[in-house]
C-alpha positions as CSV (number, residue, x, y, z in Angstrom):
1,X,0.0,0.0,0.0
2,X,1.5,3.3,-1.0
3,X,1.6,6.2,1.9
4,X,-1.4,8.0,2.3
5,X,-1.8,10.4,5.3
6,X,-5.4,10.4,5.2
7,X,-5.6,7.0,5.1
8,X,-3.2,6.0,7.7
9,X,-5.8,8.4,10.3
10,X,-8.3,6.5,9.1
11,X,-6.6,3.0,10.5
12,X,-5.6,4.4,13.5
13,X,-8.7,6.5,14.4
14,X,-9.6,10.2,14.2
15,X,-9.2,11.7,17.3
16,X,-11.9,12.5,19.6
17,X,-10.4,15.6,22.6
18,X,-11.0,14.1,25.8
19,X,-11.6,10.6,24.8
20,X,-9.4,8.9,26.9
21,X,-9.8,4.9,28.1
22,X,-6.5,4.2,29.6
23,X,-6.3,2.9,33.4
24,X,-5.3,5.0,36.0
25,X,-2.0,3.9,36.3
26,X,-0.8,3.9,33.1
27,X,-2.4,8.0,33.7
28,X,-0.4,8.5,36.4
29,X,3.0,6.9,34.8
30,X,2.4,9.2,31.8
31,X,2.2,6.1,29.2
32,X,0.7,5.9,25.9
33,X,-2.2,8.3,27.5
34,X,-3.3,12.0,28.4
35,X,-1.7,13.9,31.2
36,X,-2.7,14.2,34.9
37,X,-4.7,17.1,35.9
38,X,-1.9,17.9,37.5
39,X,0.4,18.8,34.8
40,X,-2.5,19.9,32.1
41,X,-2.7,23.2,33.0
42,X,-1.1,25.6,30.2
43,X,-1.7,29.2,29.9
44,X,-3.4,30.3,26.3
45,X,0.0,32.6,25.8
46,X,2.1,29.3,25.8
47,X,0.0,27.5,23.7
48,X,0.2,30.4,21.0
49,X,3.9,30.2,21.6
50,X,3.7,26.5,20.6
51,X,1.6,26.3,17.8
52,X,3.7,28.9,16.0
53,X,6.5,26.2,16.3
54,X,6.9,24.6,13.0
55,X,7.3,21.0,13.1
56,X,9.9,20.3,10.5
57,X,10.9,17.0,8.9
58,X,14.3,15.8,9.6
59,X,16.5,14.5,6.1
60,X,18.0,11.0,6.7
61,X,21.6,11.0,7.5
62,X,24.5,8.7,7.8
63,X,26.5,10.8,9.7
64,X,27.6,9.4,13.8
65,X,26.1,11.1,15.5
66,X,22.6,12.3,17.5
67,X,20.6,14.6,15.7
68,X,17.4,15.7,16.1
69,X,14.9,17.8,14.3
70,X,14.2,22.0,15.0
71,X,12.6,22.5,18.1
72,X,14.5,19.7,20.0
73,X,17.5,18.9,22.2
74,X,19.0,16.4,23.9
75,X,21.6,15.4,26.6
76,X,23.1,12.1,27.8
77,X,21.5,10.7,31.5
78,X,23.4,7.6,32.0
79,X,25.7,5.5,29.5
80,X,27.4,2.4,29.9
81,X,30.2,1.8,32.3
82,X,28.9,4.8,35.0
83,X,28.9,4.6,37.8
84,X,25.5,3.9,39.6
85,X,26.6,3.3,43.4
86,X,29.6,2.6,45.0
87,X,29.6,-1.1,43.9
88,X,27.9,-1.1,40.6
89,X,27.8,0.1,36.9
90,X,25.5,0.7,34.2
91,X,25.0,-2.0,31.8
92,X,25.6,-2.5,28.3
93,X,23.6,-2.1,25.1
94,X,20.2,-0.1,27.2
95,X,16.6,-0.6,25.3
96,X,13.5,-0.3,27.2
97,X,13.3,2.7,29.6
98,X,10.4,3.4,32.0
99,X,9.9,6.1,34.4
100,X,7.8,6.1,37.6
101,X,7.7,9.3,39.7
102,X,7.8,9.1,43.0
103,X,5.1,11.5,43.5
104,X,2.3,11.8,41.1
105,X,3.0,15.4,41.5
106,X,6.0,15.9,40.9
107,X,7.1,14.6,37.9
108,X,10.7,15.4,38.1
109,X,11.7,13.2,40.4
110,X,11.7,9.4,40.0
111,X,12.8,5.8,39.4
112,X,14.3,5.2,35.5
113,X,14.1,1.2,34.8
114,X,16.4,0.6,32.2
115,X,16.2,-2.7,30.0
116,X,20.6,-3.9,29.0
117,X,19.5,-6.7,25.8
118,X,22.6,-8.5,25.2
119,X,26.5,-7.8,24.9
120,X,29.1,-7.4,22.3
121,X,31.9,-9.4,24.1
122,X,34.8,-7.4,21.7
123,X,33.8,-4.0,24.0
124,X,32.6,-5.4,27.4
125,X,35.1,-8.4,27.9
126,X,37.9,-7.7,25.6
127,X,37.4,-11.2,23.9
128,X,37.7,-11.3,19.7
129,X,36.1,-14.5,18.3
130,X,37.5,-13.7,14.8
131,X,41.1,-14.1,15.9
132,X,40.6,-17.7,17.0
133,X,39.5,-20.7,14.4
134,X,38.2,-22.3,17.9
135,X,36.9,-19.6,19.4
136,X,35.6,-21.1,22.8
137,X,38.7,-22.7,23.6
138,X,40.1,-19.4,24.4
139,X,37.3,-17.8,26.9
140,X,38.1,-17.6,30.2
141,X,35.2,-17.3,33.5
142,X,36.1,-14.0,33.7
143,X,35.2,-12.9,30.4
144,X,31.8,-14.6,30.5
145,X,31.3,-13.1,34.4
146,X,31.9,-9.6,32.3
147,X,29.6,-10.5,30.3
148,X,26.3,-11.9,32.9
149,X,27.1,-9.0,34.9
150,X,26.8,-6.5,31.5
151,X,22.9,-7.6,31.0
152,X,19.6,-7.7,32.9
153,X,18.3,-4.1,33.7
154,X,19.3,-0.7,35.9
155,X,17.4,0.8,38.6
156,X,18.5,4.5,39.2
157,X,16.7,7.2,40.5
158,X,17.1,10.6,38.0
159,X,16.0,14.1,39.0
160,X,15.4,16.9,36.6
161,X,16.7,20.3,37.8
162,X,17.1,23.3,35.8
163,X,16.1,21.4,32.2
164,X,18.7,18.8,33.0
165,X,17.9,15.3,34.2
166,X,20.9,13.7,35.9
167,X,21.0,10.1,38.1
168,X,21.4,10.9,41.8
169,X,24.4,9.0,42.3
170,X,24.5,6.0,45.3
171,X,20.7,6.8,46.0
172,X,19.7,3.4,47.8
173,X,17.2,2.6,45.1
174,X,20.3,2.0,42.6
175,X,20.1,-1.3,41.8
176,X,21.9,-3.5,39.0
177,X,20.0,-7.1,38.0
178,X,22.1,-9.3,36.2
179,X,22.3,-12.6,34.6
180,X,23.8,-13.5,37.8
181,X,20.4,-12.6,40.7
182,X,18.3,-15.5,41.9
183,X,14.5,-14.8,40.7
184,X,11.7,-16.6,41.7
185,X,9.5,-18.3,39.5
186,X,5.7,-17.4,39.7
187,X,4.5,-21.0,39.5
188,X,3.7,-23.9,41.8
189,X,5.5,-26.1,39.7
190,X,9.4,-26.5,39.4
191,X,11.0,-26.2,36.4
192,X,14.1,-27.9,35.3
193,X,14.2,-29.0,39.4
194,X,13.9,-25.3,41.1
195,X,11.2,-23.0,41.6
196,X,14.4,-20.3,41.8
197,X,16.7,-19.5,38.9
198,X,19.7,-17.0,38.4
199,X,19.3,-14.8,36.5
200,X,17.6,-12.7,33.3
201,X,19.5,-11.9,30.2
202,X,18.0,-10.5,26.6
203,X,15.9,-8.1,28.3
204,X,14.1,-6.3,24.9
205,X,11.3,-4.4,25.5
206,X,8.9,-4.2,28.9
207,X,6.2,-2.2,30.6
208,X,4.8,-1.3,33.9
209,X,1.8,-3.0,36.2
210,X,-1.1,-1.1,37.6
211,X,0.5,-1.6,41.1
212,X,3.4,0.1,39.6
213,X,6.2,-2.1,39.6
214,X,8.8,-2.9,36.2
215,X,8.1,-5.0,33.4
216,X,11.0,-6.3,31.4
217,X,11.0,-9.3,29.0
218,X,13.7,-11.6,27.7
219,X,13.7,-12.0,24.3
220,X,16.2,-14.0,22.4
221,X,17.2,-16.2,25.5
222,X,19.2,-18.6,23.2
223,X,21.7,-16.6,22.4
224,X,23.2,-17.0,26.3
225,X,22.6,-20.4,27.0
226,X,21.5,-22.5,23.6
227,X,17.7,-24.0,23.4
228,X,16.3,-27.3,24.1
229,X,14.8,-28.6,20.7
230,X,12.0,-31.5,19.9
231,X,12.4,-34.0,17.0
232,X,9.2,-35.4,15.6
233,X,9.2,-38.2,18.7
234,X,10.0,-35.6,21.1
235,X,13.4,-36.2,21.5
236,X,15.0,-33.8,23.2
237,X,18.8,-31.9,22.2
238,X,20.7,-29.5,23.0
239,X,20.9,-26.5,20.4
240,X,24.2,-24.7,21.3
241,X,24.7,-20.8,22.0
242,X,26.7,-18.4,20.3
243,X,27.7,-16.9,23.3
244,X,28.8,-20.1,24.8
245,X,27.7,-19.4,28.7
246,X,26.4,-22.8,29.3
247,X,30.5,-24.1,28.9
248,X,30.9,-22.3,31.6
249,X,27.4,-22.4,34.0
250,X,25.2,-25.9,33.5
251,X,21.7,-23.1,33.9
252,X,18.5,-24.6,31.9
253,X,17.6,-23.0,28.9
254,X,13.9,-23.6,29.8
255,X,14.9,-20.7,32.9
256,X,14.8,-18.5,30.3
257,X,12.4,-16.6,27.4
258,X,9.9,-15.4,30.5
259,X,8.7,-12.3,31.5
260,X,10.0,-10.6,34.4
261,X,8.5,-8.2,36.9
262,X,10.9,-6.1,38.9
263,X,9.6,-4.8,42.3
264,X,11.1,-1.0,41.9
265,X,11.6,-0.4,45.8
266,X,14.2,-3.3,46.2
267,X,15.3,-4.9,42.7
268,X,13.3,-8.2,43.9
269,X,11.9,-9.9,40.8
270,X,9.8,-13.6,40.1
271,X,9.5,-14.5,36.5
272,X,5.7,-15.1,35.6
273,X,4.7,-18.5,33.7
274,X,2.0,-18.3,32.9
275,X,2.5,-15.8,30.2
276,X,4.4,-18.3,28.1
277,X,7.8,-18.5,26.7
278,X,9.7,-17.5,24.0
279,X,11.1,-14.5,22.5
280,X,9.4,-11.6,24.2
281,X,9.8,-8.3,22.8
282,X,7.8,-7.2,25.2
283,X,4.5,-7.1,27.7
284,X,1.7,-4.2,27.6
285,X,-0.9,-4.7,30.4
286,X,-4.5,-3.3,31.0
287,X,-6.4,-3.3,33.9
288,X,-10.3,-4.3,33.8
289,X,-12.7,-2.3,35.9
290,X,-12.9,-5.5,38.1
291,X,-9.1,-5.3,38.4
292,X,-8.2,-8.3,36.5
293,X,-5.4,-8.2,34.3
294,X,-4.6,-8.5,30.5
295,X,-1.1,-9.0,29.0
296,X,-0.3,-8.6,25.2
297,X,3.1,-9.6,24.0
298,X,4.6,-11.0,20.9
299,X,6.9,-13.6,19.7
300,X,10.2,-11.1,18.0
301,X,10.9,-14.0,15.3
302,X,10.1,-14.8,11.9
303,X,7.1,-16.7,11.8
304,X,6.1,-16.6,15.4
305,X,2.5,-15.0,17.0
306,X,1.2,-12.7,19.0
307,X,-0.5,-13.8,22.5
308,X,-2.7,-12.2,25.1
309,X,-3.1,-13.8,28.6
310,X,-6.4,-12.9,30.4
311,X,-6.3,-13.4,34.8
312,X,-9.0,-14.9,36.2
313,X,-8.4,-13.1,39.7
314,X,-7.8,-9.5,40.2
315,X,-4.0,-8.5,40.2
316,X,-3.0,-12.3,38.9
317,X,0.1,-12.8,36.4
318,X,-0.3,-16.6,37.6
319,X,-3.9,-17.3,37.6
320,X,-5.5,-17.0,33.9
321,X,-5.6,-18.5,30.3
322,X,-3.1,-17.6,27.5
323,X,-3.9,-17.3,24.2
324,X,-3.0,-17.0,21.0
325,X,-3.8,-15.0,18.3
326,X,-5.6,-16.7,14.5
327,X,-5.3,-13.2,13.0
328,X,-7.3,-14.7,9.8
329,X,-10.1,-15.8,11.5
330,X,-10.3,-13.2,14.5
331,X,-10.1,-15.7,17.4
332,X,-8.1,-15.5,20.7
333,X,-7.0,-19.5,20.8
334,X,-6.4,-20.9,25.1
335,X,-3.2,-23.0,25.5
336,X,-5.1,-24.7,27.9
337,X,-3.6,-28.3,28.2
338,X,-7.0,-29.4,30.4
339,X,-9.1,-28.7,27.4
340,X,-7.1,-28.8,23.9
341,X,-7.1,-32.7,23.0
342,X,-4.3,-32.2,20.3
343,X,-1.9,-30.2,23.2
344,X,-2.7,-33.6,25.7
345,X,-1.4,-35.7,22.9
346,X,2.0,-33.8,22.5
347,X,2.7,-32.2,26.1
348,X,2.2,-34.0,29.7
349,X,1.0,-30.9,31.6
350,X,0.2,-27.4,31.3
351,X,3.8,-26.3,32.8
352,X,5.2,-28.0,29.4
353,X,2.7,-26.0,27.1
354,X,4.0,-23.4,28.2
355,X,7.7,-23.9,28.7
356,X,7.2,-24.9,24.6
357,X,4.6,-22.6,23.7
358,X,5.7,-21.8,20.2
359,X,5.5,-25.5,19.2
360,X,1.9,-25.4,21.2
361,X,1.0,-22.5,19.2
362,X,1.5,-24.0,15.9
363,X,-0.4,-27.1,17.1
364,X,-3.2,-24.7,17.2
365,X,-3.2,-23.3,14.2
366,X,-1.4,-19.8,15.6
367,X,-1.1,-17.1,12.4
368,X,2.6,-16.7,11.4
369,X,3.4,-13.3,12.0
370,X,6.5,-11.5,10.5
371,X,8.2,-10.1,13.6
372,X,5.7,-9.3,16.0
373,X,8.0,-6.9,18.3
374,X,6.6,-4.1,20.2
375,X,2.7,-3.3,21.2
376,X,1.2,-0.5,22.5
377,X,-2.9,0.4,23.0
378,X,-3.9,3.4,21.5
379,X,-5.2,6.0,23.9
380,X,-8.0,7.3,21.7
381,X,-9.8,4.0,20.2
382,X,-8.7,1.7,22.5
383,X,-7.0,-0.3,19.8
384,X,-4.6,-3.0,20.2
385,X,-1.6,-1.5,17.4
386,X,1.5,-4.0,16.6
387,X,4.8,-3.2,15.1
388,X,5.4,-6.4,12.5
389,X,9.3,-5.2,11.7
390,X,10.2,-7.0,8.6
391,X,10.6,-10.8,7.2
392,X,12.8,-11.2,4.3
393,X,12.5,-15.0,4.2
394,X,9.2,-13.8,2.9
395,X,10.5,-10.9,0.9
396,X,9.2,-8.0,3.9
397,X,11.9,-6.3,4.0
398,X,10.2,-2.7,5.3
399,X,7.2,-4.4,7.7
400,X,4.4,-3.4,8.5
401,X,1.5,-2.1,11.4
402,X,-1.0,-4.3,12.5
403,X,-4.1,-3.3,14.5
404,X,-6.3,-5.2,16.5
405,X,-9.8,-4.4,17.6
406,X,-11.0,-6.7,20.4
407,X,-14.8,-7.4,20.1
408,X,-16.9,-4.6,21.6
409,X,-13.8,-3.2,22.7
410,X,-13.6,-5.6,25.6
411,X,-9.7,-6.9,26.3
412,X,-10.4,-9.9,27.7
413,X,-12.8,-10.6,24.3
414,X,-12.3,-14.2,22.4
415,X,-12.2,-12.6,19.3
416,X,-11.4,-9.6,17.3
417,X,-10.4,-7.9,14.0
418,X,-7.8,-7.6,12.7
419,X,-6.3,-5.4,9.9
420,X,-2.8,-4.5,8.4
421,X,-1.8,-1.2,7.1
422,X,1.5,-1.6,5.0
423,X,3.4,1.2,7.0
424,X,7.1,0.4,5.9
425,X,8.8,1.3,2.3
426,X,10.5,3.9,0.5
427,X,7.5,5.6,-1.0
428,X,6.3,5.7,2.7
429,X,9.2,7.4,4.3
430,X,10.4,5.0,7.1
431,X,10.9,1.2,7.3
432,X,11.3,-1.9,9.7
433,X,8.5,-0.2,12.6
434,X,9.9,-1.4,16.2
435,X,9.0,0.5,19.2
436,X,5.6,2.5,19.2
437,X,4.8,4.7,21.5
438,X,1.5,7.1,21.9
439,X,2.1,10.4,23.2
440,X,0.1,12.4,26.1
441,X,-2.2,13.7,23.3
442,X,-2.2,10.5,21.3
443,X,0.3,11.0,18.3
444,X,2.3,7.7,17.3
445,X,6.0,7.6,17.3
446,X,7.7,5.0,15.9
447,X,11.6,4.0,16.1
448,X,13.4,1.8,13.3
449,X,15.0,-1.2,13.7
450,X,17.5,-1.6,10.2
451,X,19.8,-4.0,11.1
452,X,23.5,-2.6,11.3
453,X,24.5,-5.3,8.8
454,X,22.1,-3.8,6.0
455,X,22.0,0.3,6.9
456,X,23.7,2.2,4.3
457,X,24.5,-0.3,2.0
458,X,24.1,0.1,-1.9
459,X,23.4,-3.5,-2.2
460,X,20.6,-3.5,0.5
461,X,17.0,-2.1,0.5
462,X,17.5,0.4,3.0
463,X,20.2,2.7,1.4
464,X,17.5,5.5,1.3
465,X,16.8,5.5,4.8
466,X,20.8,6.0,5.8
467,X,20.8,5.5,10.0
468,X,17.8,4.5,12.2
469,X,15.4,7.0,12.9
470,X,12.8,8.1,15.1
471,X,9.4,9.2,13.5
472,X,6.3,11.0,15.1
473,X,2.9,11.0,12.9
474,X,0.7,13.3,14.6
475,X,-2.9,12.8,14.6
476,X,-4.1,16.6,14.6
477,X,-3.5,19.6,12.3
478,X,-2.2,20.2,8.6
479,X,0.8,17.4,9.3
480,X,-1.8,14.7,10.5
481,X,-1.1,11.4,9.2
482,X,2.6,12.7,7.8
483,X,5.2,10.5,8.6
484,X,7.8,12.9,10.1
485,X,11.4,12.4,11.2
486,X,12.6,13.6,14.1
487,X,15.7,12.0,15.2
488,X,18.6,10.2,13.2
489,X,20.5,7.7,15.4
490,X,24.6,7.6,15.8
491,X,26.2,5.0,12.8
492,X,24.8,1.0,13.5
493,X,23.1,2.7,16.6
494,X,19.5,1.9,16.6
495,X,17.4,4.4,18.8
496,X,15.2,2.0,21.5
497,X,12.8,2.6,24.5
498,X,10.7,5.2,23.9
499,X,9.4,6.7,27.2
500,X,7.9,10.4,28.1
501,X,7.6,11.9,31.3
502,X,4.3,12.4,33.3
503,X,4.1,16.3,32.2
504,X,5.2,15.2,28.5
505,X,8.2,17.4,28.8
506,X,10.3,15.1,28.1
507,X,11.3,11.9,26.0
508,X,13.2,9.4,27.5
509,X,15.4,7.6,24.6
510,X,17.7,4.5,24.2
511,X,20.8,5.1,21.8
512,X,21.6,1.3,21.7
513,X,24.3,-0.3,19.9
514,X,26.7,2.4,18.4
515,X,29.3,1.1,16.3
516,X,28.0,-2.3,16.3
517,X,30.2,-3.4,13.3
518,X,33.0,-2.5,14.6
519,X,36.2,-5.3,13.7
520,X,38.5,-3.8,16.0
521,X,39.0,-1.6,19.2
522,X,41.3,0.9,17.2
523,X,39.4,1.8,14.6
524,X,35.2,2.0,15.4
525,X,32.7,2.7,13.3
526,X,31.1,4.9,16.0
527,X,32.9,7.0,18.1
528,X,29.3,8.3,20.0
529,X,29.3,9.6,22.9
530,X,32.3,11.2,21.8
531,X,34.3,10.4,25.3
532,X,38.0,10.6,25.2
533,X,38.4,6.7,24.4
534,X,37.0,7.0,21.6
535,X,35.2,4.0,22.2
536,X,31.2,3.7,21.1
537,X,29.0,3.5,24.0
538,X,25.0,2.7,24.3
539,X,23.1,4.9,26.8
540,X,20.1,7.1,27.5
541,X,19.0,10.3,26.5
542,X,16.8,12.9,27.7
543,X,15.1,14.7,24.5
544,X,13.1,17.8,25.5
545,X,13.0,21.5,24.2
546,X,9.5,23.3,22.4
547,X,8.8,20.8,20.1
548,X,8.5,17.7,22.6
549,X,6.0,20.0,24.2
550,X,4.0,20.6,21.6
551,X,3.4,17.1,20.2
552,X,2.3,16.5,24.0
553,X,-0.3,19.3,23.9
554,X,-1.2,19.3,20.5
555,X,-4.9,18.5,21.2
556,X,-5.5,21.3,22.3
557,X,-3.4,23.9,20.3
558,X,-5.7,22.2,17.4
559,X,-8.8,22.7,20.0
């Protein structure tokens, strides 16, 4: 489908002021949803000075380094290798961010979760595969303890004080989880002989809970430890890692590909079962009126699905049903072992169905998805909206948005509708859609997730694009329904974790990945940040200035 503005309004949903459905606590957190009362309050002179602001497109650029469009500015808030307390550091390669404020009034103060995905071993342990022909007969323990330590997530409290947010260093909410901290599994039943396991590791994308506490999701697991795999007579073998940890640390595979809630106050997690496993991009949640819970999250691989689970007791991530989505024939599909025949005749229990939940998906008859990665509920309509980022084993090279409508508009609905608008492509101005995120007045911004190997490459199909991008399509005004770029990430960087504050002042942003490509330590392909080392570091950003502001009040300079 070629770009058109008006029609991409139409598939999300004109705008209605004041038609807001989200829960409170996604409100008060300042998620995907319209402001408090308490920060809403803008005088008519500001909003004059704000609508005269011209939002201007950004040109794509393969230049390393952070830009961003007229209107906008940014400064660095953590980055790899600080210093969090006197004991700790921040991890490598950041994604996911989410803020929580202390106070629901005061929204300048407050606890920044910070998702750390996976490692590149040649910049956090010093070791260089490509110089050995037998590469894991030359790692040591100490590399691969660099490494554990390097991933999970960051807990620091940030304050923002005179336009300037900036971590409060050794505040005892400071935490580091690592592949290394015992969780405990939110299940009756042990798996792999232990209802506790150490650690989380590929921690993508996330979200929060209505009894505000951190959501962060482990997406490819089997990059760490390997994968257990299933011949036709379910035989069971051992599928090896690339990173090789399991040479080193006998840890299940099966303890990993969950996802993980993080109590905020003292870095205490469990890792919830129920909700399946596999390659979690990440979790969305939405609280019912009768305070049960819904879940959305997606499988981030080629021809994997996209599942909701449904609690059957208020505040549950344990008691419930998990589906899957048929996307052809709008139906929500339980992996429920007591009453699917065909799941009985493959698995022994329910534990298993969902330990192996992809294979019990396709027993179903699951819709193969191309990518399924991050999911967000649009503030307006109420609709479910999926980023599908590309498949080029089936020739999708730019992806696409899917949007689901759940019958009657009820989450916890058996079926829905679902519909695809073909969002990615050069005659539509961005490609490979990752994280979505809807700001307080409900325009969509979408980052872009070209794969280092393939940016700026004549041979490629992104060569028009140049870096990864950050886009905002605002749904009010002459630019409504424009794709518009704002942001052009650092070279192989790919800009991740889209987050704004409760007063929608500011943008929290992941710059993950920079120089990526990199063959050796003396000559980079990214020097970003630009610190005297010269050595490419992830970390997050604060993006604020005019033009934040307006997007976050836009409905009602357009009122």
């Amino acid at each position: 489908m070629k770009y058109n503005r008006r029609q991409f309004i139409f598939f999300i949903g004109k705008a209605s002021l004041g038609a807001v459905i989200m829960p409170q606590f996604l409100i008060n957190c300042g998620n995907t949803t319209t402001p408090t009362n308490n920060f809403s309050a803008i005088s008519d002179e500001r909003l004059n000075e704000l609508k005269n602001l011209v939002l201007e497109n950004l040109l794509p650029s393969d230049k390393d380094d952070l830009l961003v469009a007229n209107g906008l500015d940014y400064h660095p808030i953590i980055k790899w290798g600080d210093k969090i307390n006197d004991t700790d550091t921040f991890g490598f390669n950041n994604d996911f961010t989410c803020f929580i404020p202390f106070d629901d009034n005061n929204p300048k103060d407050g606890l920044l979760w910070v998702n750390h995905e996976y490692v590149n071993p040649l910049f956090v342990s010093d070791f260089d595969s490509k110089k050995y022909e037998n590469s894991s007969k030359h790692r040591t323990i100490q590399q691969v303890d660099k490494e554990m330590y390097n991933v999970g997530g960051s807990i620091v409290r940030i304050k923002e004080e005179n336009g300037v947010w900036k971590v409060v260093k050794n505040d005892p909410h400071n935490i580091r989880i690592t592949a290394k901290t015992a969780i405990k599994l939110n299940w009756d039943s042990p798996i792999k002989g232990t209802t506790t396991v150490i650690g989380t590791h590929s921690n993508c994308s996330g979200g929060i809970t209505p009894w505000k506490t951190f959501i962060t999701c482990e997406e490819n697991y089997d990059s760490c430890f390997g994968e257990t795999e299933y011949d036709e007579n379910n035989v069971a073998t051992h599928r090896p890692s690339w990173l090789g940890w399991e040479e080193f640390y006998n840890y299940p595979p099966e303890h990993y590909g969950w996802v993980v809630e993080v109590n905020p106050k003292d870095g205490t997690a469990q890792k919830h079962i129920a909700l399946g496993r596999f390659a979690h991009e990440c979790c969305t949640l939405y609280e019912l009126t009768d305070k049960r819970v819904v879940a959305y999250t997606g499988d981030d691989k080629n021809n994997e699905h996209f599942y909701k689970f449904v609690s059957s007791k208020p505040g549950s991530l344990k008691e419930g049903t998990l589906y899957v989505a048929d996307t052809i024939h709008g139906k929500w599909l339980p992996l429920d072992w007591e009453n699917q025949t065909i799941l009985k005749d493959k698995f022994k229990d329910q534990t298993e169905v969902l330990i192996r939940a992809r294979e019990a998906a396709k027993l179903l008859g699951a819709t193969e998805l191309n990518r399924p990665e991050d999911i967000e509920i649009d503030p307006i309509t109420g609709n479910i909206f999926i980023s599908l980022t590309n498949n080029t084993d089936k020739n999708d090279f730019h992806g696409s948005i899917l949007k689901i409508e759940e019958t009657n508009g009820e989450f916890d609905a058996l079926s829905f509708k679902a519909s695809t608008y073909k969002a990615g492509g050069e005659e539509n101005g961005f490609s490979c859609p990752d994280n979505l995120a809807f700001d307080l007045s409900g325009n969509l911004w979408i980052t872009s997730d070209m794969s280092g190997s393939s940016m700026n490459r004549e041979d490629k199909a992104y060569i028009t694009f140049k870096n990864n991008s950050l886009f905002v399509i605002p749904r009010y005004g002459k630019d409504a329904g424009k794709v518009i770029q704002v942001a052009s990430a650092p070279k192989d960087a790919e800009l991740t974790g889209p987050w704004f504050s409760p007063d929608g002042k500011t943008l929290f942003l992941s710059v993950q990945h920079p120089g990526e490509q990199t063959k050796g330590l003396s000559f980079p392909t990214s020097t970003w940040p630009f610190d005297e080392d010269n050595i490419p570091k992830p970390a997050v950003v604060a993006i604020t200035g005019d033009l934040i502001e307006k997007m976050n009040v836009l409905n009602k300079i357009e009122a």
